[in-house]
C-alpha beads as a LAMMPS data file, in Angstrom:
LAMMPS data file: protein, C-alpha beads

86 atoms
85 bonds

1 atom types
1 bond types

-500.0 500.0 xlo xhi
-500.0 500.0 ylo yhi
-500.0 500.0 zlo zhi

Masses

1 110.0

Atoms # bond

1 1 1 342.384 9.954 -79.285
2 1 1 339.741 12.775 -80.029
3 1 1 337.223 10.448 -81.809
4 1 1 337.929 7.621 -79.376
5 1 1 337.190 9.742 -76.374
6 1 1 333.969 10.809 -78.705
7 1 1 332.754 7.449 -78.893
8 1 1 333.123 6.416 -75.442
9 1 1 330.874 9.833 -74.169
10 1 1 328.385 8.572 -77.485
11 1 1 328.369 5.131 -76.379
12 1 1 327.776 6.453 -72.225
13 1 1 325.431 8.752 -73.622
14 1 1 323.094 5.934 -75.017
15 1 1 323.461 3.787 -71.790
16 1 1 322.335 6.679 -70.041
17 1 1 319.065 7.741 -72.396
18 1 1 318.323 3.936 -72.515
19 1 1 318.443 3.644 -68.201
20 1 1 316.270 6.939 -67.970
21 1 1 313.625 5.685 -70.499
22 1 1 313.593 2.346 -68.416
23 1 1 312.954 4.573 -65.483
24 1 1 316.337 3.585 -63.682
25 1 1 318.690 6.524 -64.405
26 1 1 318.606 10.294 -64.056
27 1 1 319.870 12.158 -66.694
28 1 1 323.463 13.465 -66.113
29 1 1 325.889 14.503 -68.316
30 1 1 328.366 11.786 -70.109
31 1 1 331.444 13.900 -69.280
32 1 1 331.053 14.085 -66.061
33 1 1 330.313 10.565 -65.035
34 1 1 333.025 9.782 -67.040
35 1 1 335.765 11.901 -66.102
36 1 1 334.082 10.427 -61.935
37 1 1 335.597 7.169 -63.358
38 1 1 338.212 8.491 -65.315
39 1 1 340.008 10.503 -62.876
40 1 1 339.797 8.292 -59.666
41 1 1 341.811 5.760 -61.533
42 1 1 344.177 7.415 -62.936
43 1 1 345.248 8.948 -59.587
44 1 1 345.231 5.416 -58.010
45 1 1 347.943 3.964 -60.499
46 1 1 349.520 7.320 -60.436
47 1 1 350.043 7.126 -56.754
48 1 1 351.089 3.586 -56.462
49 1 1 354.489 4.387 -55.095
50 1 1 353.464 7.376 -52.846
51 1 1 351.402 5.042 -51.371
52 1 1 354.196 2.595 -50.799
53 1 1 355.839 4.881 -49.184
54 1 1 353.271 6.433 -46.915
55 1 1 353.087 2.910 -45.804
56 1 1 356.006 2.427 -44.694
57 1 1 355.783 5.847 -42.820
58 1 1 353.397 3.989 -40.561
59 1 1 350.049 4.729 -42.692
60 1 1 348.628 1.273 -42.054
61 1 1 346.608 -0.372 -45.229
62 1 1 347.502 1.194 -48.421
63 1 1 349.245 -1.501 -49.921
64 1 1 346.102 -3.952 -49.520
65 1 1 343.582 -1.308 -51.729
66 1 1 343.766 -3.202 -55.237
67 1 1 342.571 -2.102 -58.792
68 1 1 339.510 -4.503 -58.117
69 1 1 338.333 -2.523 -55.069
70 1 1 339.009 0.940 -56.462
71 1 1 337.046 -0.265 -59.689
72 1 1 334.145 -2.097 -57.116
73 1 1 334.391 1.359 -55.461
74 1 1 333.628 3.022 -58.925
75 1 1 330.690 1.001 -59.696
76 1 1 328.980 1.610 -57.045
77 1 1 328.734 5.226 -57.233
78 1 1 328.444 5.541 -60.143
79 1 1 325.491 2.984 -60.317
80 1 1 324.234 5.421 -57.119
81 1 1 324.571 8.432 -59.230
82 1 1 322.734 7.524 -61.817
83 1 1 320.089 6.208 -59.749
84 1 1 319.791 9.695 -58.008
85 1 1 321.208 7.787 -54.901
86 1 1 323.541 10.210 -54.280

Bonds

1 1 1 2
2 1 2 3
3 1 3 4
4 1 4 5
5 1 5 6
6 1 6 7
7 1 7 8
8 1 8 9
9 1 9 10
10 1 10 11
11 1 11 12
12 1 12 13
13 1 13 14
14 1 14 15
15 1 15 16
16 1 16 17
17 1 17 18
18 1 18 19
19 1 19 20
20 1 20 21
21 1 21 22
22 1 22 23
23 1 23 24
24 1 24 25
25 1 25 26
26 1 26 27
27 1 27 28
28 1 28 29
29 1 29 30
30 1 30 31
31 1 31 32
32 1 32 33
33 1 33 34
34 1 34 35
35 1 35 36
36 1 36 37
37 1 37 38
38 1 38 39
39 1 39 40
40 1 40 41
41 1 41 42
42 1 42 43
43 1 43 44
44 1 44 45
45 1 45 46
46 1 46 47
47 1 47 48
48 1 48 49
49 1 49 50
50 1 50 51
51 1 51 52
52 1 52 53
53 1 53 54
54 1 54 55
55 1 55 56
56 1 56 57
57 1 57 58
58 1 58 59
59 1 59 60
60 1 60 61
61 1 61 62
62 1 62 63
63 1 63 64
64 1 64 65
65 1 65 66
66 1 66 67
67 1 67 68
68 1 68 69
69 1 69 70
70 1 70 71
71 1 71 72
72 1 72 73
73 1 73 74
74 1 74 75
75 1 75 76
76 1 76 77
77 1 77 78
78 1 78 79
79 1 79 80
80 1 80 81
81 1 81 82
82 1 82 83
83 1 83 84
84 1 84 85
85 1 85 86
């Protein structure tokens, strides 16, 4: 898991050199742009049935926000971090 987790902030690392030599990216740290991805998703599948359940409370919506938004979601702010956007 160590060297995995190693070679995805190596691999994030050179995407992010590469976009701040092209004259797209700030320079931020791998580890936190990845745990910004990281930890949003894991709380989304982690709350799957809390969500189900605030829903039927009367908390209107929650079962409509798919993996596909959340990970739209992601993209774009990451993208807008990078970019010094946000």
């Amino acid at each position: 898991t160590i060297a995995s987790v190693r070679d995805v902030l190596a691999s994030l690392g050179r995407i992010i050199d590469e976009g701040h030599r092209a004259g797209r990216f700030h320079r931020l740290e791998p580890l936190l742009i990845q745990a910004g991805i990281i930890a949003p998703l894991m709380f989304f599948f982690a709350t799957a049935r809390l969500r189900r359940k605030m829903e039927r409370g009367g908390a209107a919506g929650l079962s409509t926000l798919t993996r596909e938004m959340v990970v739209d979601h992601l993209q774009r702010i990451t993208l807008a971090q990078l970019e010094g956007k946000l």
